[in-house]
C-alpha positions in Angstrom: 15.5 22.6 20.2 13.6 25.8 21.1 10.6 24.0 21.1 11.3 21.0 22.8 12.6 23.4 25.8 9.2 25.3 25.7 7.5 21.6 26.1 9.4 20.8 28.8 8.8 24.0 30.5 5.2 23.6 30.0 4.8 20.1 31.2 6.7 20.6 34.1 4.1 23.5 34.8 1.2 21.1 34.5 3.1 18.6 36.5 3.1 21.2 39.2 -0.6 22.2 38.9 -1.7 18.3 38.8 0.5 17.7 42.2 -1.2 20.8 43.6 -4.7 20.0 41.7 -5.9 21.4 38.4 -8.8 22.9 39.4 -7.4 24.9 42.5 -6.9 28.3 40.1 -9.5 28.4 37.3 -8.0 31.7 36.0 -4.4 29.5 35.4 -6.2 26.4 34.2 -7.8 28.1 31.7 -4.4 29.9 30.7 -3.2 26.7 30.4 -5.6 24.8 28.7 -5.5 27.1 25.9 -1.6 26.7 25.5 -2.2 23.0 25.3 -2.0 19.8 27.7 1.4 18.4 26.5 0.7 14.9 25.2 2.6 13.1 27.7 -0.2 14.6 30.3 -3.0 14.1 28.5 -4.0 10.7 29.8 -4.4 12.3 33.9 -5.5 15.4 32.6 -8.4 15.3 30.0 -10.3 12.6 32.9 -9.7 15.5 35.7 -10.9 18.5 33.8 -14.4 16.9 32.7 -14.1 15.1 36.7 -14.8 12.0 35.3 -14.7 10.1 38.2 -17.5 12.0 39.5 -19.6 11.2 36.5 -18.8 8.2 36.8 -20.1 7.8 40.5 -23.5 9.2 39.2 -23.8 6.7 36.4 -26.0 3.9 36.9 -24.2 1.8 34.8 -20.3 -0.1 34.4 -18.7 -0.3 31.4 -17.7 -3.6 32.0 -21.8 -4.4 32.2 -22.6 -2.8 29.3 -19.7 -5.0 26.8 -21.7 -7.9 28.0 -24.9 -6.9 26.2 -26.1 -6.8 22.7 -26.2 -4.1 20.8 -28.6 -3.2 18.0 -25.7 -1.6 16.4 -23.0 -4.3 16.6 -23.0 -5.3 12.8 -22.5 -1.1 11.7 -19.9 -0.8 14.2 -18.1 -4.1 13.0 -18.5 -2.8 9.4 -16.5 0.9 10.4 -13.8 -0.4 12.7 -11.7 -1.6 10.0 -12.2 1.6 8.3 -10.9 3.5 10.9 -8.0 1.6 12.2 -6.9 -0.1 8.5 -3.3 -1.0 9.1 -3.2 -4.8 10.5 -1.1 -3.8 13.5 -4.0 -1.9 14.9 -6.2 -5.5 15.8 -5.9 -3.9 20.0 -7.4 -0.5 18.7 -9.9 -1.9 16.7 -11.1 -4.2 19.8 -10.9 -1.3 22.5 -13.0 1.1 19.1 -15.6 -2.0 19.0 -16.0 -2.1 22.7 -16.6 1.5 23.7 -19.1 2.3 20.2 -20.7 -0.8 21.8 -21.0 0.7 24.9 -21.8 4.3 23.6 -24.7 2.6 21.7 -26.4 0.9 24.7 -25.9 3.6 27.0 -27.1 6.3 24.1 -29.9 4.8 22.5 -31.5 7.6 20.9 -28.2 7.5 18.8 -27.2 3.7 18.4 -24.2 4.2 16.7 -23.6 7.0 13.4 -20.6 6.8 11.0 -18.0 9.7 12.5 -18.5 8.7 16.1 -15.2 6.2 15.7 -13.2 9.0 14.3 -14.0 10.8 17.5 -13.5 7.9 19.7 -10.3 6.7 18.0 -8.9 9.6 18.8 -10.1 9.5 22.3 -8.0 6.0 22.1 -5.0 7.3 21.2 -4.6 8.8 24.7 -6.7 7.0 27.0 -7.5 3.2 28.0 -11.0 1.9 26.9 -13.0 2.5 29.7 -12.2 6.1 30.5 -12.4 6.6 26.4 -15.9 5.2 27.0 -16.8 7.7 29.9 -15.1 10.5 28.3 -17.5 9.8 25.3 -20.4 9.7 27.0 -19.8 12.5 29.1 -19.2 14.4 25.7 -22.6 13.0 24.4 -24.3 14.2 27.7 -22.9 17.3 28.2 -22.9 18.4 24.3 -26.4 16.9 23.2 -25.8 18.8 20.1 -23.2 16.1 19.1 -25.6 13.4 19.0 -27.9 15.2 16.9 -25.3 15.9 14.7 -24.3 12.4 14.3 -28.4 11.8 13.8 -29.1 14.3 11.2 -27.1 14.1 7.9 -28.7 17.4 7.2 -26.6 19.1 9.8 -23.4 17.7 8.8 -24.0 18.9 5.3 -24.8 22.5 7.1 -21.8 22.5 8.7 -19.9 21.4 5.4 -21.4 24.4 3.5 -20.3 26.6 5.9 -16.9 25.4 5.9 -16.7 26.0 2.4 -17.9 29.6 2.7 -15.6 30.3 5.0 -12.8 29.3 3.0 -14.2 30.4 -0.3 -13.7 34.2 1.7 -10.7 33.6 4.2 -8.1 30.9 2.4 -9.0 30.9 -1.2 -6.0 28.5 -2.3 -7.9 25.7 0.2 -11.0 26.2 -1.3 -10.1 25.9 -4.8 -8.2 22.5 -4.2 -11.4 21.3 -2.3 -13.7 22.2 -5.4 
């Protein structure tokens, strides 16, 4: 009960900074975003701190455009999507996954589409509507280059999986002996 009174509280504080605008304190925002955006928010507020519609004014392309080309990376995507949504209920996720990867791919080139980008975009989906999944992707792509490298380069992923072991080799022992 405690708990669902401190959510409340806290979403009506973010209801109150989104009617006044989120970026109007920075020093509060950032309190804020640490605490967490309460899900029920999340959809108005992850698009308003990037400023996606801003972005989305300096793109030079629509989403909509883009789902009606091909993609070089259709048949991988097709091949993940199951993966990712398995359970036979999930048929509108797995169209909305399809179409933004689809997108991504077009727009991003360089990376076409890499196995770990639908885990990212599903969850992406779970909160927002296809097209601002799509532009919060690409913003993330764009603003975090590093990202797309890491989808690029299996050696960096395996990096980053040796580090995560070391670190719970020394800081939570039980986890690393389970993940041995």
């Amino acid at each position: 009960m405690e708990n669902i009174k401190k959510l409340n509280a806290r979403t009506e504080k973010w209801r109150e900074m989104i009617s006044k605008g989120i970026h109007s304190d920075q020093s509060l925002l950032k309190k804020r975003v640490r605490k967490g955006v309460p899900p029920c928010l999340r959809m108005i507020v992850w698009p308003e701190l990037i400023q996606l519609s801003d972005f989305q004014k300096k793109a030079k392309y629509h989403y909509t455009q883009l789902l009606k080309q091909e993609s070089p990376s259709a048949h991988d995507i097709c091949l993940d999507v199951p993966r990712t949504f398995p359970e036979e209920q999930a048929k509108v996720l797995r169209n909305s996954l399809y179409c933004v990867l689809k997108a991504i791919s077009i727009v991003h080139p360089e990376v076409g589409y890499c196995q770990g980008m639908n885990f990212l975009c599903m969850r992406l989906l779970e909160v927002l509507d296809d097209e601002a999944a799509f532009w919060m992707m690409d913003y993330l792509l764009r603003r975090f280059p590093q990202l797309a490298i890491n989808y690029k380069m299996p050696e960096s992923v395996q990096l980053q999986n040796h580090v995560f072991t070391r670190l719970f080799q020394k800081h939570m022992k039980e986890v690393a002996q389970v993940c041995e």
